[in-house]
C-alpha positions in Angstrom: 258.5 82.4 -64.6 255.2 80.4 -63.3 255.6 76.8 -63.2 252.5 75.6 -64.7 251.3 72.0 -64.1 248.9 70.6 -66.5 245.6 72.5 -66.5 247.1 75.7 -65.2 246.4 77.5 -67.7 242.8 75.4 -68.7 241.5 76.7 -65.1 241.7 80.1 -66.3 240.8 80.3 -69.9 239.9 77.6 -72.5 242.6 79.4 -74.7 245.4 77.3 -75.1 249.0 77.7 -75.8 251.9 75.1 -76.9 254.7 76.5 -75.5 258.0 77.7 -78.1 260.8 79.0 -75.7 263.0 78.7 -78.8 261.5 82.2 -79.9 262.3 83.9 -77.3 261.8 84.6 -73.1 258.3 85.3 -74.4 257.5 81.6 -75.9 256.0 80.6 -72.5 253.7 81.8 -69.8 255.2 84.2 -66.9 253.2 85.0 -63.7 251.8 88.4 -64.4 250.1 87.1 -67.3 248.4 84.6 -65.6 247.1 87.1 -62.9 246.1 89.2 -65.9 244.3 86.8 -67.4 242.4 85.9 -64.5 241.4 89.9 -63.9 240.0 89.5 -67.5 238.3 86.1 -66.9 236.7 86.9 -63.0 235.1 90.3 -64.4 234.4 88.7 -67.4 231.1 91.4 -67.1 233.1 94.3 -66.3 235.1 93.7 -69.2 232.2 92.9 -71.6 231.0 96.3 -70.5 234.0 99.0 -70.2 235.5 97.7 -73.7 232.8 96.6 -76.0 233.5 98.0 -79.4 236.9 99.3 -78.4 240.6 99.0 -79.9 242.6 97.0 -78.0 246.4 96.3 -77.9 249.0 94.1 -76.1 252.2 95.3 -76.0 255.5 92.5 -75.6 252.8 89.6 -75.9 255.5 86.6 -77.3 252.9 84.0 -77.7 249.5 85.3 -77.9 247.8 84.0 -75.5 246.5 87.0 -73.2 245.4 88.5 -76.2 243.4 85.6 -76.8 241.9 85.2 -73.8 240.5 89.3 -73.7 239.3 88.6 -77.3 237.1 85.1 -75.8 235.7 87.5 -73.2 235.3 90.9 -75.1 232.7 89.9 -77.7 233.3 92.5 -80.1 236.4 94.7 -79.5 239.5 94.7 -82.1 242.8 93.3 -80.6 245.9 93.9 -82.3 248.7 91.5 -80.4 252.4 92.8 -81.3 255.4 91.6 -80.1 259.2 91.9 -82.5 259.1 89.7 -85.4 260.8 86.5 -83.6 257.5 86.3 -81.6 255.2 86.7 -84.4 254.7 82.6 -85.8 253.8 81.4 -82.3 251.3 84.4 -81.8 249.6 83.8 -85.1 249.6 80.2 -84.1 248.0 81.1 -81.1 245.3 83.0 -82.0 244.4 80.4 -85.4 244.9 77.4 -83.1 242.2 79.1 -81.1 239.8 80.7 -83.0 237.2 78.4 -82.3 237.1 79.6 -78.8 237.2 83.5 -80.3 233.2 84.8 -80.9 232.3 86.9 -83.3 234.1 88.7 -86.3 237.6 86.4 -86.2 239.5 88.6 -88.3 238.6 91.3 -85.1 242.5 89.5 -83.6 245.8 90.3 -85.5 249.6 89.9 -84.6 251.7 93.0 -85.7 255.5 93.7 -85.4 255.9 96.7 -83.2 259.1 97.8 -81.8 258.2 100.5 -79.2 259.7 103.9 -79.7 260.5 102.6 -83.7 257.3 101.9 -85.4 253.9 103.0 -85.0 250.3 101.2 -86.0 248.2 102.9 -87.3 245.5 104.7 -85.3 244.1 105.0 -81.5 243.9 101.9 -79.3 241.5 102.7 -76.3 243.2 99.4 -74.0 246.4 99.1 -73.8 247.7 95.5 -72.2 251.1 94.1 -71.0 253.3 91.8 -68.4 256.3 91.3 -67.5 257.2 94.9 -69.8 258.9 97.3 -67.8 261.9 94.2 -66.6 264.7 96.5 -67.6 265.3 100.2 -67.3 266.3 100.4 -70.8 263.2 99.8 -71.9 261.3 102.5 -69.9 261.8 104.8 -72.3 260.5 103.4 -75.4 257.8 101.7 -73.9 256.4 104.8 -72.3 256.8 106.9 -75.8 254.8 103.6 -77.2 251.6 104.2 -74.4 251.9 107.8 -75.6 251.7 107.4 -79.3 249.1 104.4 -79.3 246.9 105.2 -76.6 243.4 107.0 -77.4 242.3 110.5 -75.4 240.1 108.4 -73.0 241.9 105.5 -73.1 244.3 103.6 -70.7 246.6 101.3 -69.9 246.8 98.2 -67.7 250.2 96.7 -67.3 251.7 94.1 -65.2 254.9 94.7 -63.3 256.9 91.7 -60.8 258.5 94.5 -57.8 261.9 92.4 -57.8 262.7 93.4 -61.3 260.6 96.7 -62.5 262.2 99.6 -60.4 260.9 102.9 -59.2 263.3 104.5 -62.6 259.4 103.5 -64.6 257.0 105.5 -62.5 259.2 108.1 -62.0 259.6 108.3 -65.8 255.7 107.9 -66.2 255.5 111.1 -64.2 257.8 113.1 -66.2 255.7 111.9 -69.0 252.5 113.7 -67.8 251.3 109.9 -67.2 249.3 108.9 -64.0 249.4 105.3 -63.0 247.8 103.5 -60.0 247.8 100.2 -58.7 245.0 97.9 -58.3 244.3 97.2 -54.9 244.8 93.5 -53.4 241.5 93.1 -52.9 240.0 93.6 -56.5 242.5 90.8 -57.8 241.7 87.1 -57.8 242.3 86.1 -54.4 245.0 83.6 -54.9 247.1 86.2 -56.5 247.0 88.6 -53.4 250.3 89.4 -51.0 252.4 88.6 -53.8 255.4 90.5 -55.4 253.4 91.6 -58.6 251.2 94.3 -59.5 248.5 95.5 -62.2 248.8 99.3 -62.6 246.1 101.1 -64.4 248.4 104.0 -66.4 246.4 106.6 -68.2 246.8 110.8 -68.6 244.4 111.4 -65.8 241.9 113.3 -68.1 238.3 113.0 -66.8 236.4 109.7 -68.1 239.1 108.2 -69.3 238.5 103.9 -69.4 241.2 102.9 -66.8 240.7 103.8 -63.2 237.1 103.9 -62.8 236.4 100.9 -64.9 239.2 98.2 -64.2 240.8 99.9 -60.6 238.5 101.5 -58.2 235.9 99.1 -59.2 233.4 101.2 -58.7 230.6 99.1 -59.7 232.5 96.1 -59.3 230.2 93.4 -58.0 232.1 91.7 -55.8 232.1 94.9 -53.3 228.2 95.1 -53.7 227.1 91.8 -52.7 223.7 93.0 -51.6 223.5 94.9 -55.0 224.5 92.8 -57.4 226.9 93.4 -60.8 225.2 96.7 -62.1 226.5 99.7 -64.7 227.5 103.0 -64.1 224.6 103.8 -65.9 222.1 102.4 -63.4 224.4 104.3 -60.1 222.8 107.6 -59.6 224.6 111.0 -61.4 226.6 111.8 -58.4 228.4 108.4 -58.4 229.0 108.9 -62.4 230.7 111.9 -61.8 232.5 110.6 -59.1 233.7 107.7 -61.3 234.7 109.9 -63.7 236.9 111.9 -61.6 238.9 108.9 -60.8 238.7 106.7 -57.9 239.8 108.3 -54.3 239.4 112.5 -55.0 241.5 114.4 -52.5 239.4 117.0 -51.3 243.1 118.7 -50.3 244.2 120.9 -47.3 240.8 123.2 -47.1 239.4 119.4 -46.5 241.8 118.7 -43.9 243.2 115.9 -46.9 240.1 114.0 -46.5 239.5 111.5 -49.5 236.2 110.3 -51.2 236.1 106.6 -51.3 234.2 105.7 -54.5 233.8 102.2 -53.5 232.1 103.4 -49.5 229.9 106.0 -51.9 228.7 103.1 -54.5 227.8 101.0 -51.1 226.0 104.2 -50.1 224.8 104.5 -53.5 222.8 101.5 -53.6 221.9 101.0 -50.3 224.4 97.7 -49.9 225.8 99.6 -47.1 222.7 99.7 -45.3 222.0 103.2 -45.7 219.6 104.7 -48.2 221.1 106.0 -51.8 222.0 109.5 -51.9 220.7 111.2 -55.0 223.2 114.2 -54.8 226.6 115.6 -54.6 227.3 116.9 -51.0 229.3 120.4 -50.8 232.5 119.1 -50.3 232.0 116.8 -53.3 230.6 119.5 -55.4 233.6 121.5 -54.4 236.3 118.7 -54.9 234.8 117.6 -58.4 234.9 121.2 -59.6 238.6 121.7 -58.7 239.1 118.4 -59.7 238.0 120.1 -63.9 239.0 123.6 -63.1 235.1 124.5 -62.5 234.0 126.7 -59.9 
């Protein structure tokens, strides 16, 4: 658990919290939602843009408080915050204590009773959120058959895991499941969160264009890798790099290659001449080649 001095949690988010252990290990804050929070805050942008208009869900939120915080900085997506039914007082407490702080529609935020593997909402969510989920083996399982039933075709899943405590039992199982996860890399997270023993991992099917890995984990057109470019869209990257997003970040060209990778974020440098080089307007061979094995293409 993060031990938060006063103003922790105000340096992050105006969202506030009054802390309830008394409900439960999920009355307070932990450290993976602060780091999560902070994602959602620093690419406040990014955010705005990938999941405008979209279903959200957090999974195991006990108090609310993430799920306020994406709803301050996603103007206008749905989020449904669900936890077991011990939880549910302080979340709705939460989120009322906080409305002010909420734009747009506030009846977009709602607090559900979910218990994975057990119930199901109704409808496709196309964000998934959690912390501190995947703790105990035990609950592998359920949670995993809970990302599977809620989760939307393109959608995906960002959840954060502490390596002391979730073990390698939960990415083994996500394989098994047909799932594809990957972590995001140190250097996309807010820099006083790097080196540590937690991780955001980006969990999706790995169908082409789905939300996860090009929007919240390569960071493709994040703008803190294109300094000379500024924060742009994938719209305004030239085609080639919006196929290459879609692909997923890092293609493996595999052994006719000689297991060369594409590096999305050295071709949106190149892209946009922030890498000193001019824009490239097409796909080169290899690219073509790797993309089209990538969707079964020729």
């Amino acid at each position: 658990m993060s031990a938060l001095a006063p103003g922790d949690l105000q340096a992050i988010s105006p969202i506030t919290l009054t802390e309830d252990w008394d409900c439960g290990i999920g009355g307070g804050i932990w450290s993976n939602g602060l780091v999560l929070a902070s994602y959602f805050t620093e690419n406040k942008a990014l955010m705005q843009e990938r999941l405008k208009g979209t279903r959200c869900l957090e999974l195991g939120s006990g108090n609310g408080w993430l799920a306020a915080v994406l709803a301050s900085v996603v103007v206008d997506c749905e989020v449904v915050v669900t936890d077991t039914k011990e939880h549910l007082p302080l979340m709705e407490k939460t989120v009322v204590t906080n409305l002010d702080k909420i734009p747009g529609d506030k009846n977009r935020v709602s607090c559900a009773e979910l218990l994975w593997g057990e119930q199901t909402l109704p409808g496709k969510f196309d964000f998934i959120f959690g912390t501190d989920v995947a703790y105990r083996d035990y609950l592998h399982v359920p949670l995993i058959d809970c990302l599977k039933t809620h989760l939307s075709k393109e959608g995906s899943a960002m959840i954060g895991v502490c390596m002391h405590d979730t073990t390698t039992h939960f990415f083994d199982r996500l394989k098994e499941q047909g799932l594809v996860y990957e972590r995001v890399r140190d250097e996309l997270m807010p820099e006083r969160y790097r080196g540590q023993l937690f991780a955001m991992i980006i969990i999706d099917d790995g169908a082409a264009g789905s939300v996860g890995r090009p929007a919240l984990a390569t960071a493709l057109v994040d703008y803190r890798l294109l300094p000379n470019a500024g924060y742009k869209g994938l719209s305004s990257y030239p085609a080639w790099v919006n196929r290459l997003a879609k692909s997923g970040g890092g293609v493996k060209f595999g052994e006719d290659y000689d297991n060369k990778y594409c590096d999305p974020v050295r071709e949106a440098f190149e892209a946009t001449g922030a890498g000193g080089r001019k824009g490239k307007k097409e796909l080169t061979e290899k690219q073509r080649a790797a993309l089209a094995k990538l969707k079964g293409g020729k």
